[in-house]
N, C-alpha and C positions, 0 to 999 in steps of 0.2 A: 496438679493445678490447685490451687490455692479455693477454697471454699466460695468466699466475697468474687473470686474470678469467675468462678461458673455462672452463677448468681448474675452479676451482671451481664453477662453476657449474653444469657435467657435472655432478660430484661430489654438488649438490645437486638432481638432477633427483628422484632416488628416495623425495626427501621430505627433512626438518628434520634437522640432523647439528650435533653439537658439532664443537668447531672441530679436535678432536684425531682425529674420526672423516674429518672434509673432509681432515686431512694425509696418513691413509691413503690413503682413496680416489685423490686428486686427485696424490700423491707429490710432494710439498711440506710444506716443513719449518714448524712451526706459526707461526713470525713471518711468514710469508713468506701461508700461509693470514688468521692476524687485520689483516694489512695491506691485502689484497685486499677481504675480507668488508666491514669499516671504509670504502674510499671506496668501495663499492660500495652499502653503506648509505646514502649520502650523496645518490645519485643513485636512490635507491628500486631498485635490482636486487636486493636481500633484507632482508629484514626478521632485524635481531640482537636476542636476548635475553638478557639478563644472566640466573645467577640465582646467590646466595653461598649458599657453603656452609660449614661450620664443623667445625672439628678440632682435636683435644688434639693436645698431644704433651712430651716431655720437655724441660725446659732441663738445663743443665749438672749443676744442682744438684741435677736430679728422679734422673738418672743414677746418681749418685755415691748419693744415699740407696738407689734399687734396687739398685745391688750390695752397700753395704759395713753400710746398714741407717739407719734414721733417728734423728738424734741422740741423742733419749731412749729407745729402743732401746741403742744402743751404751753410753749410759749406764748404763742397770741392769744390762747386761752386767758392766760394770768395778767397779760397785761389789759387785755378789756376789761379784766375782774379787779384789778389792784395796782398796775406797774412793775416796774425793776423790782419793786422789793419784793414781792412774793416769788421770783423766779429763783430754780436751785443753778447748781453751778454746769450743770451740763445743760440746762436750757439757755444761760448764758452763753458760755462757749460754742457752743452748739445749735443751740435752736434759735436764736437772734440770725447770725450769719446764714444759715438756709431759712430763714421767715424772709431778710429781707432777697435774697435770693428767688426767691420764689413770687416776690412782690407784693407781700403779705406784710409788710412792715416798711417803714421808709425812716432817716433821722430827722429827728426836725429840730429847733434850736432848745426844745427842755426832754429831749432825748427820744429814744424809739414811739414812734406813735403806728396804730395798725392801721394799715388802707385798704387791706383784703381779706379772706375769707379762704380758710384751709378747706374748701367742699369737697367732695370727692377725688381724694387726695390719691393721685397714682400710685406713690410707692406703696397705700396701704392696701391697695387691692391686690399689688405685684403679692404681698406679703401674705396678703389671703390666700392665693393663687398658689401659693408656695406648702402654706400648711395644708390646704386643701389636699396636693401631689397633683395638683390642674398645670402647674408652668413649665411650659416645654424651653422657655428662655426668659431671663431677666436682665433689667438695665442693668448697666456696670459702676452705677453710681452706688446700686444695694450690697454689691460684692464688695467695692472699695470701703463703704462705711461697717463691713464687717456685718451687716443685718443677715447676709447671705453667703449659703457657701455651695460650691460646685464640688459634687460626689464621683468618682470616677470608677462605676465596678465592672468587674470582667464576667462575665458569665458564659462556663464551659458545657460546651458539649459531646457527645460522642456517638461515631456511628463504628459497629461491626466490620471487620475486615475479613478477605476471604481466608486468610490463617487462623481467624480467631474463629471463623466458623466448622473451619475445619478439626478446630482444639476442644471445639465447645462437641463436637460430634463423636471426639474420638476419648473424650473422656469417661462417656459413659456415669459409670456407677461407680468411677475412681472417689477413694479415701481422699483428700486434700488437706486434711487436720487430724491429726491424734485428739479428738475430745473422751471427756470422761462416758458420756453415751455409747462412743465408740466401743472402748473398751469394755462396758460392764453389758451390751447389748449385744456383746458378742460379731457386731457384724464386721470386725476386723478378719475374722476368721475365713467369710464368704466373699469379702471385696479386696480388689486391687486397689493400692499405694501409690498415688500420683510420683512422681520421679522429682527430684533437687535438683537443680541445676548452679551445684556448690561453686563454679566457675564464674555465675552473674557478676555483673559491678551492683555495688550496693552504697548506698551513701554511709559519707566517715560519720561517725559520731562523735559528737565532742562532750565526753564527761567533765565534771562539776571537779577543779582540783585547786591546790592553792597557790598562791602567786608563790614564782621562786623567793621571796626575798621573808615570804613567811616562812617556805618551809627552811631555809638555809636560819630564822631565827629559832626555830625550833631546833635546827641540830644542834643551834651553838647553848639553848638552853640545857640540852642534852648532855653538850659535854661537860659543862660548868657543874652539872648534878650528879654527874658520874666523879668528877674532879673533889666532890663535897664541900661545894658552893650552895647557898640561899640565892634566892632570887628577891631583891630589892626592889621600890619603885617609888616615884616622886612624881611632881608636878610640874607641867610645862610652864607655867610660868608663878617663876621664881621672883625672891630678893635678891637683890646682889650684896643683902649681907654674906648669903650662902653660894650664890654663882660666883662672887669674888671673895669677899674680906674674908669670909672663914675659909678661903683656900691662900692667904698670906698676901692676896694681889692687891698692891697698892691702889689708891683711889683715883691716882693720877696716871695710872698705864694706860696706853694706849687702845689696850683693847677693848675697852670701857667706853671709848669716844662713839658715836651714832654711826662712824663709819664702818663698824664692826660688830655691834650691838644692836637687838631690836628694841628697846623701851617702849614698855606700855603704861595709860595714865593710871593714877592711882596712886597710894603708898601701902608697902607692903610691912606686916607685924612682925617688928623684931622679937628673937627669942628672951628668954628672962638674965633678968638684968647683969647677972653674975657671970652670963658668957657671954655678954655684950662688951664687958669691961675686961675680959680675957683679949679680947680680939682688939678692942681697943689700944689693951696696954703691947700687944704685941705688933702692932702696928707702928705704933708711936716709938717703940724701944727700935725696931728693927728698920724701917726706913725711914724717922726723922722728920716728919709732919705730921700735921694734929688733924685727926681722923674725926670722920665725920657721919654721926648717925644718920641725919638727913640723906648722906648721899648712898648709905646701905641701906635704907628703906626705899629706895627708888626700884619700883615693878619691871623686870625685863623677864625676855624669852630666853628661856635657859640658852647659854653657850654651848653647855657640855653638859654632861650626867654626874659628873664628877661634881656637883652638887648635893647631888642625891648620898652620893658616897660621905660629904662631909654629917650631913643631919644621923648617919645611919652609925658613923663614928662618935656622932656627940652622943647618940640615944645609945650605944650602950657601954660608953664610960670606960671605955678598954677593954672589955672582956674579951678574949680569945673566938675570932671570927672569920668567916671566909664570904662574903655577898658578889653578886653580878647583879649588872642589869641591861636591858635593853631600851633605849628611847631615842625619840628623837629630841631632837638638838637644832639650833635655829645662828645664821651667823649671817651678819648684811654687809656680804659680801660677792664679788663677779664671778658666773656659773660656766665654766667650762668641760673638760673631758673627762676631772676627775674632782671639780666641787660642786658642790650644790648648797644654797642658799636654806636648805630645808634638808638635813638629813639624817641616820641612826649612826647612834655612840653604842659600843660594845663598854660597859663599865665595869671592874673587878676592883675590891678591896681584899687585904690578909691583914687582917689587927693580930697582932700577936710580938711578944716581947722579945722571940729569940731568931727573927724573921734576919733572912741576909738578902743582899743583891744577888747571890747566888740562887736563891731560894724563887725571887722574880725572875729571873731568866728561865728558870726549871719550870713556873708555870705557863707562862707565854710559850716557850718550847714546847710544852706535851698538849698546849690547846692547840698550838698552830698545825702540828705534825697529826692532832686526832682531825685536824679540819681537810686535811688529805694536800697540805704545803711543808717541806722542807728546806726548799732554798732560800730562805731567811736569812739575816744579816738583824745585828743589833749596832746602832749607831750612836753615840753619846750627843746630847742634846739640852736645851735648856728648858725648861718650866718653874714661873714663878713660885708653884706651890712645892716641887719637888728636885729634891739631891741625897743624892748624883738620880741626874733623868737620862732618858734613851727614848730613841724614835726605831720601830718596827719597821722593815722594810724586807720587802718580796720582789723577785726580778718580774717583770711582765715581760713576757717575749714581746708580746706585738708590738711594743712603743721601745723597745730594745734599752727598758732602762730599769732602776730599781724604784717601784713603788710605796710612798709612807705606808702605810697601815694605821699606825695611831705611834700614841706618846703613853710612859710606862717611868714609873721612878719610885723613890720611894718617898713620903712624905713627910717634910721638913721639920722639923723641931718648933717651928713657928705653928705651924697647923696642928700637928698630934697633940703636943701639951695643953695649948686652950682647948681644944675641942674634948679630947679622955684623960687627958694626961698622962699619957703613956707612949712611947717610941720604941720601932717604930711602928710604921703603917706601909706594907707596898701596894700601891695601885696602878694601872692602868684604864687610858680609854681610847679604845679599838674603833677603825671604823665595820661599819656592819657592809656599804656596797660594794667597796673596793677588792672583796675578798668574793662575794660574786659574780664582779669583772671577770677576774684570774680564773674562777672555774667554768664561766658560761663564755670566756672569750668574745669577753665586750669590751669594744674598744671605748664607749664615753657612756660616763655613767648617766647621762642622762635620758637615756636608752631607758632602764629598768622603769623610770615612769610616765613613757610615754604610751602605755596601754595600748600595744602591738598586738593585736589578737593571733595572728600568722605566728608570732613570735611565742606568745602564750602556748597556744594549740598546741606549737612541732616543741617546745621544753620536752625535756626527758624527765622524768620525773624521779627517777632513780641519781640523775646525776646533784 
């Protein structure tokens, strides 16, 4: 038997004791006593009795009215001392409307005039009443105006059982804790060792761990560093010189229009001058309209990460590279089982001169197969910044069909030249939930944020 059990149980020989009377007695601190009483209930060694009890008392607002006086008070005040104009904006609202209510003010044709006298003002003796701890009940006008609030506490107590009397007897001089006393006073040597009862129910615990969708970003940074990848990173909210024009996307696509894009007010600082007129001139040679800085300094919510990829390409002028990244991505668009309006881009670049499309298949293949997926399919596909492009796709059993993942190509002669002047570039950008889906067997991604604590709790955390 447990130490704190004896202890109180002494405590409760003399008869029925609240739990604050057992702390005295027993000299233990009251968590330490409701812990005790609680599994001791459990196994029938006392019987506990709730019973609630109910108490006023003041909020901030009840405060402030008992010292400085209640609104339509302060208000007749000021107007017998000055009129409207000296009143602030809660004696207006507030203290007009209950003065004339109360029949302490009437309108008349050059506006509020006072007829009465705030004397002995009930609500502030309720108020007094209150701070005092004198109010066994208050009007419901004090509660409603927030001056007052009704407290609801439980207060437990407990009486001895005839099992518990009989545990409390047959313990004796039982050990119930290994302490350091124990041991270095030797009396482990002369006393018996209360017995476990390793078969008890015990409550679960819930340790502190991370959301699946961090640690699934953690493995994926894992694999990209084992792969000899850098980790990249950018701002959510971008130019579309760099969400678009430095990725070759004309000014007039569609994807650009409000129905696809978030814009934010403001105008964003184009880069210097010399790769403004790269992109310029690559625009203008390549689809045939005359390009517009005004409409690449316009502030939006990145679409993609593959923004980040373009700045990470122009900063280092071609030299032989390998970057990821993780971020989120923002699209104003309709959220169904497998979009979201708000969600992470898995991003990779390979700057290097002698890079093939073979070379982008090999590394999508050995991230997806280290991600614990094989059944993979590569589909040929369009993107305005890249050729020849391809779309990743994975079967999902449960929807009995083959899943996007992302888009994956390599980067067009239009983007690599302006940006380092070197071809090519392979990139891709992955999504981050959808590959979550497939390992936790979720059917809509909108699941993962809908903060399911049941869900949290039973995760596996190996998986």
């Amino acid at each position: 038997m447990h130490a704190n059990w004896k202890l109180v149980l002494a405590a409760l020989r003399s008869g029925s004791s609240s739990f604050g009377q057992i702390s005295k007695k027993a000299g233990l601190n009251i968590d330490a006593v409701g812990s005790a009483c609680m599994a001791m209930g459990e196994v029938g060694a006392v019987k506990i009795e709730a019973k609630e009890s109910e108490s006023y008392a003041l909020t901030g607002e009840g405060k402030k009215f008992l010292d400085e006086g209640f609104p339509e008070e302060r208000a007749v005040a000021k107007l017998r001392a000055g009129g409207m104009a000296k009143l602030d904006g809660e004696e207006r609202k507030i203290g007009i409307p209950w003065a004339v209510k109360n029949g302490w003010v009437k309108f008349g044709k050059s506006g509020p005039e006072v007829v009465g006298e705030p004397r002995e003002y009930a609500m502030r003796k309720e108020l007094a009443k209150v701070a005092g701890g004198n109010a066994t009940a208050v009007s419901n006008e004090l509660i409603k105006r927030g001056s007052v609030e009704l407290k609801v506490r439980k207060n437990y107590s407990a009486e001895i059982t005839a099992k518990g009397k009989q545990m409390l007897e047959g313990a004796g001089d039982e050990i119930g804790e290994l302490t350091r006393e124990v041991i270095v006073g030797n009396a482990w040597e002369k006393s018996k060792f209360s017995g476990y009862d390793v078969g008890a129910t015990v409550s679960r615990s819930f340790a502190g761990r991370r959301h699946p969708l961090a640690r699934l970003m953690l493995k994926i940074k894992t694999i990209f560093s084992e792969m000899g990848f850098e980790e990249m990173d950018g701002e959510i909210a971008e130019s579309a010189f760099w969400n678009f024009d430095a990725l070759f996307q004309p000014q007039d696509h569609p994807a650009r229009d409000m129905a696809d894009t978030f814009y934010l007010p403001g105008k964003a600082c184009l880069p210097e001058k010399s790769l403004v007129e790269k992109i310029k001139k690559a625009h203008e040679s390549g689809w045939h309209y005359e390009w517009s800085a005004k409409e690449a300094g316009r502030r939006v919510l990145r679409t993609h990460t593959t923004a980040v990829s373009a700045r990470y390409v122009a900063a280092g002028k071609g030299k032989p590279s390998k970057y990821f990244s993780i971020g989120r991505v923002y699209r104003n668009e309709a959220t169904d089982y497998k979009h979201l309006a708000e969600f992470h881009q898995v991003e990779g670049i390979v700057v290097w001169e002698n890079a093939t499309f073979r070379d982008l298949l090999g590394c999508l293949k050995t991230f997806y197969s280290k991600l614990g997926f094989e059944k993979i399919r590569f589909r040929p596909s369009y993107f305005p910044y890249t050729e020849p492009s391809l779309e990743v796709e994975v079967y999902f059993e449960e929807k009995k069909a083959w899943l996007e993942l992302g888009g994956a190509g390599i980067f067009r002669p239009e983007v690599c030249i302006p940006l380092c002047g070197k071809y090519p570039v392979l990139a891709w950008g992955l999504s981050l939930e959808r590959p979550l889906m497939l390992a936790k067997g979720i059917n809509d991604m909108r699941e993962i944020y809908r903060n399911d604590l049941g869900w949290l709790r039973n995760d596996k955390i190996g998986d």
